[in-house]
C-alpha positions as CSV (number, residue, x, y, z in Angstrom):
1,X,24.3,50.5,-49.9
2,X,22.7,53.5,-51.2
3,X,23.0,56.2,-53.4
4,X,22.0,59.8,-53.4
5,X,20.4,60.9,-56.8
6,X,21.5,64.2,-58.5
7,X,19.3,65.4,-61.2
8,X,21.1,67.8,-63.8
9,X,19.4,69.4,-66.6
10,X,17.7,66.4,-68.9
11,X,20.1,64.4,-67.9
12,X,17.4,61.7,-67.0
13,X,19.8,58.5,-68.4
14,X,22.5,59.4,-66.0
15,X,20.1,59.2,-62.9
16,X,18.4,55.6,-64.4
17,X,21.8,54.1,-64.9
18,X,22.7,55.3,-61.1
19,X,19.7,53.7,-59.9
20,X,20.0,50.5,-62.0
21,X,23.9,50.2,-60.4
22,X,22.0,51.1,-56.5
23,X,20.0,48.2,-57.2
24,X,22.4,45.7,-58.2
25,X,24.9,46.9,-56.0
26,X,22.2,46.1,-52.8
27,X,21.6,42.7,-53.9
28,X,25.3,41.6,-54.3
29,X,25.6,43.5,-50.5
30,X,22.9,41.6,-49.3
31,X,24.1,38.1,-51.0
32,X,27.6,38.5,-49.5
33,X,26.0,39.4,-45.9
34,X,23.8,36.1,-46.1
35,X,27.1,33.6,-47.2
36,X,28.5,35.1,-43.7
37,X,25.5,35.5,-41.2
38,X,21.8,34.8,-40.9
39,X,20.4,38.3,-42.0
40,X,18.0,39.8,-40.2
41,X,16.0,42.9,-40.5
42,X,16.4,45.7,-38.3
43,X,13.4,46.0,-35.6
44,X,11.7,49.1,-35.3
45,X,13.4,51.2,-32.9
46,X,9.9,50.9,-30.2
47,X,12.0,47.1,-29.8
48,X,15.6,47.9,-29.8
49,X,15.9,49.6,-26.7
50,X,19.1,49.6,-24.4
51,X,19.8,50.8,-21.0
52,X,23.0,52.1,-19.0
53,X,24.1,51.9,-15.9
54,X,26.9,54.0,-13.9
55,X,28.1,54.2,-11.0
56,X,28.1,58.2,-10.7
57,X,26.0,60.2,-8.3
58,X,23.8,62.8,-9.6
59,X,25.9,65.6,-8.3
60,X,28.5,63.9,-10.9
61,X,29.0,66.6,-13.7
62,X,31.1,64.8,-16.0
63,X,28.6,62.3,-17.2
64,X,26.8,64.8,-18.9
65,X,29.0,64.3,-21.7
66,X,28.0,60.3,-21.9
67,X,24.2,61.4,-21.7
68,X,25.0,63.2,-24.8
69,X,26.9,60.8,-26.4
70,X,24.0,58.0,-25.7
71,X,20.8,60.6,-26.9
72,X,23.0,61.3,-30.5
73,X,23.9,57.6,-30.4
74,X,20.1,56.6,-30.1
75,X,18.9,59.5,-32.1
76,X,21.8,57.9,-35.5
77,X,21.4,54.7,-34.5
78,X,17.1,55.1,-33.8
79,X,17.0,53.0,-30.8
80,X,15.8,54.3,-27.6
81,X,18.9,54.3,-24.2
82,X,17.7,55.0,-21.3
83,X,20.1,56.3,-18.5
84,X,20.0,55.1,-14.9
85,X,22.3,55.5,-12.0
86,X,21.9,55.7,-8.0
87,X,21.7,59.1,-6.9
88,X,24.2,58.9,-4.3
89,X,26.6,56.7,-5.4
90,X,25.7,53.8,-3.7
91,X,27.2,50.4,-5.3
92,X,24.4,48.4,-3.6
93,X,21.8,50.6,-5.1
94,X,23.2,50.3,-8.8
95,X,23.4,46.8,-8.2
96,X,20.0,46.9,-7.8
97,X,19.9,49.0,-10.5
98,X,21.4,46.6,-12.9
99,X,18.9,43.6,-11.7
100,X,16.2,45.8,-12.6
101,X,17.3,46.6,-15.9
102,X,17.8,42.7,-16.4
103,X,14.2,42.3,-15.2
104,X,12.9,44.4,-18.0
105,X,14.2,42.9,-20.8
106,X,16.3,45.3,-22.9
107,X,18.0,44.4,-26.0
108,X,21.0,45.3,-24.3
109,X,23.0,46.8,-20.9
110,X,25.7,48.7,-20.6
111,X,27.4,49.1,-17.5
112,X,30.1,50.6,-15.8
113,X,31.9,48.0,-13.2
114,X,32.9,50.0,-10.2
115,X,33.1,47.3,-7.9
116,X,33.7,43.7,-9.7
117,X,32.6,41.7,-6.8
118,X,29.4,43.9,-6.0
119,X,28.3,44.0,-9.3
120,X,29.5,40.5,-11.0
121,X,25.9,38.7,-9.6
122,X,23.4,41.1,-11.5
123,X,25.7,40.9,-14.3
124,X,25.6,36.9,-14.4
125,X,21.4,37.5,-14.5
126,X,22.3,39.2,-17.5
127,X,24.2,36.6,-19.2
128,X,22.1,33.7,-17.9
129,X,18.9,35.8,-19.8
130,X,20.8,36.0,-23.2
131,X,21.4,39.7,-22.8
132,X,24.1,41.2,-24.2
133,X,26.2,43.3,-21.7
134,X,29.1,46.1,-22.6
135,X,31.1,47.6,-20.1
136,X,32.4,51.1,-19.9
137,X,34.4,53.2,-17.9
138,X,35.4,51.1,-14.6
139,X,36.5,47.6,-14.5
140,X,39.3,45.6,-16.3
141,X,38.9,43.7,-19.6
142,X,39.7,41.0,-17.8
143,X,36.9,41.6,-15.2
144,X,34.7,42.6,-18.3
145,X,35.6,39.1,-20.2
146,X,34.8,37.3,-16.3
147,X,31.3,38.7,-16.1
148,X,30.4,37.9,-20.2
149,X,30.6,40.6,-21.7
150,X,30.9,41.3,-25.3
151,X,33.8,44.0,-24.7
152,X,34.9,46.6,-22.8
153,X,35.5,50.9,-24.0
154,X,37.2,52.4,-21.6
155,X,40.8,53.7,-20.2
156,X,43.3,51.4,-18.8
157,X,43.1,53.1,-15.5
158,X,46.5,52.0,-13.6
159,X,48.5,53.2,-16.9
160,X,46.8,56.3,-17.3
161,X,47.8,57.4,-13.4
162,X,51.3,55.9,-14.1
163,X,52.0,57.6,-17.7
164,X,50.6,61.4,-15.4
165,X,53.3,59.9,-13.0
166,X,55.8,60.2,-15.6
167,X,55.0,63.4,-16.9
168,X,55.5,64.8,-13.5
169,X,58.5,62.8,-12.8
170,X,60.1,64.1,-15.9
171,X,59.3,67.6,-14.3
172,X,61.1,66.9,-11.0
173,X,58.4,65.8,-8.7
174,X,59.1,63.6,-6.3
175,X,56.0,63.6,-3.8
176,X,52.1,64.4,-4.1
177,X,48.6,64.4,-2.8
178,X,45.7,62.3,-4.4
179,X,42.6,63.1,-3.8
180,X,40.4,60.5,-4.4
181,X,36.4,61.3,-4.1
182,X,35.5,58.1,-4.9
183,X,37.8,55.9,-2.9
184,X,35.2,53.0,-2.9
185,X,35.6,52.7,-6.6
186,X,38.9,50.4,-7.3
187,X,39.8,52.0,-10.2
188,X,40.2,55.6,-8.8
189,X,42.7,54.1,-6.3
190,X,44.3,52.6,-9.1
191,X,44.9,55.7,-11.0
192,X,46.4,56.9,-7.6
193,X,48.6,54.1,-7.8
194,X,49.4,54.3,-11.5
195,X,51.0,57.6,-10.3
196,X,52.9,56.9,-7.5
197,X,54.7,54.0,-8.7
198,X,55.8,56.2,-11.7
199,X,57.2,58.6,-9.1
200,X,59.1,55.5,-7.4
201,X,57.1,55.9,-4.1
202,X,54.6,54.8,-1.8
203,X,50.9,55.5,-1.8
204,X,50.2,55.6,1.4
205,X,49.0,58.6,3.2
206,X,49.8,60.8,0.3
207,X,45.9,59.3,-0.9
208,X,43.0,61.2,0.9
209,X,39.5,60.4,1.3
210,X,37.7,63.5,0.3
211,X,34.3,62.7,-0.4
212,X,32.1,64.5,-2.8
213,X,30.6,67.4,-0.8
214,X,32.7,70.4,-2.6
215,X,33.1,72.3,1.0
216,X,34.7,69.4,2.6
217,X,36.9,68.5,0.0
218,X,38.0,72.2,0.2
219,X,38.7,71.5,3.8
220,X,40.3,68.4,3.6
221,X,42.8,69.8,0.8
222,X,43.4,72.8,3.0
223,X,43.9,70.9,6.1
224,X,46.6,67.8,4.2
225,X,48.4,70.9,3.0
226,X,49.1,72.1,6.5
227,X,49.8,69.5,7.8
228,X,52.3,68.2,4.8
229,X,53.9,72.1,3.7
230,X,56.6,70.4,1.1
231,X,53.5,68.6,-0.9
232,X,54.8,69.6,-4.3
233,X,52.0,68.1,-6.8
234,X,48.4,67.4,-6.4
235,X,46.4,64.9,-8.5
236,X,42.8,65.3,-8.7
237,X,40.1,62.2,-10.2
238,X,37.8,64.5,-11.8
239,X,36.1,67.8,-11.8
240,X,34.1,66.8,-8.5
241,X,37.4,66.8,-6.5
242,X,39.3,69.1,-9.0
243,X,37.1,72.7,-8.8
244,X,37.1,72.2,-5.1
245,X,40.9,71.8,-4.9
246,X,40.9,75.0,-7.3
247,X,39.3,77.2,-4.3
248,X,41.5,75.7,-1.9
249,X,44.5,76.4,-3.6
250,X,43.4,80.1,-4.2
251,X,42.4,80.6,-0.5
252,X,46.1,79.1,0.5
253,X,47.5,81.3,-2.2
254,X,49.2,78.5,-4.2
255,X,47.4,78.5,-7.4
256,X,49.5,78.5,-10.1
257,X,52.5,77.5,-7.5
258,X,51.5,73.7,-6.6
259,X,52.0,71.3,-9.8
260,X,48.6,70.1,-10.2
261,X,47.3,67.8,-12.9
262,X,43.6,66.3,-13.1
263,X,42.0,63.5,-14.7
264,X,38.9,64.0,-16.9
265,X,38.0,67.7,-18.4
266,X,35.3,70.4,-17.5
267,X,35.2,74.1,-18.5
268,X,36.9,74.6,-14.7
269,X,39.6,72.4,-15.4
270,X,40.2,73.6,-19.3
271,X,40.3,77.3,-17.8
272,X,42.7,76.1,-15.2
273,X,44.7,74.4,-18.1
274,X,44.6,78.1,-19.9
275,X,45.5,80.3,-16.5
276,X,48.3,77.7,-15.8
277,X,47.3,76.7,-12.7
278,X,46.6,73.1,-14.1
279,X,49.9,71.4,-16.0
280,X,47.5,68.9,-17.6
281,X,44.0,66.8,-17.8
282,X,43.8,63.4,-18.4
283,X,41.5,62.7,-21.4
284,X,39.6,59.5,-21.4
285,X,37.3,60.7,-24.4
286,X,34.0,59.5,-22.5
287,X,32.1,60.8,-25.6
288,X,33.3,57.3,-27.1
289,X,31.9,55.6,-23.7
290,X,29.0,56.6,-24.5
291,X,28.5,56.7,-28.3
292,X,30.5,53.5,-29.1
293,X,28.5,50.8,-26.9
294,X,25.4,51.7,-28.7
295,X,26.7,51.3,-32.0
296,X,28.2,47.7,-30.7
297,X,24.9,46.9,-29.3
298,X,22.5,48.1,-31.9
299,X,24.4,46.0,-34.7
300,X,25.4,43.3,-32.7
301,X,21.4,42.5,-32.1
302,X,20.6,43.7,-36.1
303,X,23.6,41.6,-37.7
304,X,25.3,39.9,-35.4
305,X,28.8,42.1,-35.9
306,X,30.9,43.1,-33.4
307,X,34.5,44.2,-32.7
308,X,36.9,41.4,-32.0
309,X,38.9,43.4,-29.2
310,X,37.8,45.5,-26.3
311,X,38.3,49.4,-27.1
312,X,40.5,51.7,-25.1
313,X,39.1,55.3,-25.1
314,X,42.2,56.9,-23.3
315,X,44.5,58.4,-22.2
316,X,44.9,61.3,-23.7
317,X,46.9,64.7,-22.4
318,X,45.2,67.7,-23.0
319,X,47.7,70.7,-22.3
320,X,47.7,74.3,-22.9
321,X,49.6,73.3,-26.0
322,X,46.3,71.4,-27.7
323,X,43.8,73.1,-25.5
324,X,42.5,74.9,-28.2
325,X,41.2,72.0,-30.2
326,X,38.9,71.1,-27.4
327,X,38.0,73.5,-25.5
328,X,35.0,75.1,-26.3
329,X,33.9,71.0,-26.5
330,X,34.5,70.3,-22.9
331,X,31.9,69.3,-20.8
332,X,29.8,68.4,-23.5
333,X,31.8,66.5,-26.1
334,X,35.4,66.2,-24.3
């Protein structure tokens, strides 16, 4: 506990009795720490240093906002995270990834779990070596608990695509097109779920493979609209599949007539929100992916404290009647 000194005009009594109270107040802090826990001294911040892991491509946009989130975190917290990922995607590359993360020796990983069963072996290295693990983003609690984690800050991914699935519901649709540029990642077809059972329906073919190349998704949009002319709502997993599906829809001249919602935010997407061509954006607040891990992990390996539940970061609905609170943030903060 500490206390900032102000110094007024001769008033030299008031600052001594301030410091005396700063004092006493840090040794009653530090006597009621010690009855709880064995306190130890924070590290320098050469030795506290923590590395994520995601599953996200390099062409991935929206993780920009975690890399900020982890360079303030480490910059408040003065611990050094370092940010890896395989450039294409690949889950057998991050898993990979995450063994060689484990073979260095950090104070700490955090990881997203794309794929549970593909990534659940380099995480067990993890445990086996006494490092403490958080998971973000992809996976389950459940799956997070499985592998030894300490907890898991995220969005329930199945609920947020079923509460979207309400929303559009309640506005009369009855049918839709997912498009899904990560399909290999379970939780992206679970968002597509989340929203199709809120509709009452099927899944089935209304979920498209688009891939991540932004001319093919275009084409692949294009050519499921054609094919399916009554498609009344589209549901996009991000800004990689969302701007593409923005130029499609403005080729085919249905902008603004198609009910289309997206999850995650971008300034596309929040311009989309503002032109009403987009209804809405799913908010998972990955700011808090990012920032909240390394405050787990950094005083977690200082004190030994730690939250006693996992931490949902979303959903959240940003519509054009909040979009003014975050929009000059998106892409960077939101």
């Amino acid at each position: 506990m500490t206390f900032t000194s102000f110094t007024t005009h001769g008033d030299i009594r008031m600052n001594n009795l301030l410091s005396n109270i700063a004092k006493k107040a840090s040794v009653l802090a530090l006597a009621l720490c010690s009855t709880a826990i064995a306190f130890l001294p924070s590290t320098a911040s050469a030795e506290e240093r923590f590395v994520l892991v995601s599953h996200a491509p390099d062409a991935d946009s929206w993780w920009n906002t975690i890399k900020t989130a982890i360079k303030e975190a480490g910059q408040n917290m003065d611990v050094s995270v370092e940010y890896r990922n395989p450039p294409t995607g690949d889950l057998a590359d991050m898993a990979r990834i995450i063994e060689q993360a484990v073979a260095s020796n950090p104070q700490g990983i955090i990881t997203t779990l794309a794929d549970y069963d593909v990534l659940k072996g380099p995480l067990e290295k993890a445990k086996k070596k006494g490092i403490p693990v958080v998971t973000i983003n992809s996976g389950t609690k459940e799956q997070s608990e499985k592998v030894g984690a300490l907890l898991h800050v995220g969005q329930p991914e199945y609920d947020a695509g079923f509460g979207a699935g309400k929303r559009a519901k309640a506005d009369g649709i009855k049918n839709f097109l997912c498009v899904n540029h990560y399909i290999t990642n379970p939780a992206s077809v679970e968002r597509c779920q989340g929203f199709a059972d809120a509709l009452g329906v099927d899944l089935g073919g209304q979920m498209i493979d688009s891939g991540q190349d932004p001319t093919g998704i275009e084409k692949k949009v294009l050519a499921f609209l054609r094919k399916n002319p009554n498609t009344e709502a589209i549901l996009t997993l991000g800004p990689t599949s969302a701007h593409p599906t923005l130029r499609a829809l403005e080729k085919n001249r249905q902008l603004g007539k198609i009910y289309f919602g997206s999850f995650d935010l971008s300034n596309e997407i929040a311009q989309g929100i503002k032109d009403g061509n987009i209804k809405w954006a799913i908010d998972q607040q990955p700011y808090l992916q990012g920032y909240l891990p390394v405050m787990v992990l950094t005083l977690f390996n200082r004190y030994g404290v730690m939250p006693s539940n996992h931490i949902n970061s979303g959903p959240g609905f940003v519509t054009l009647d909040n979009l003014a609170l975050v929009e000059k943030l998106a892409g960077e903060y939101r």
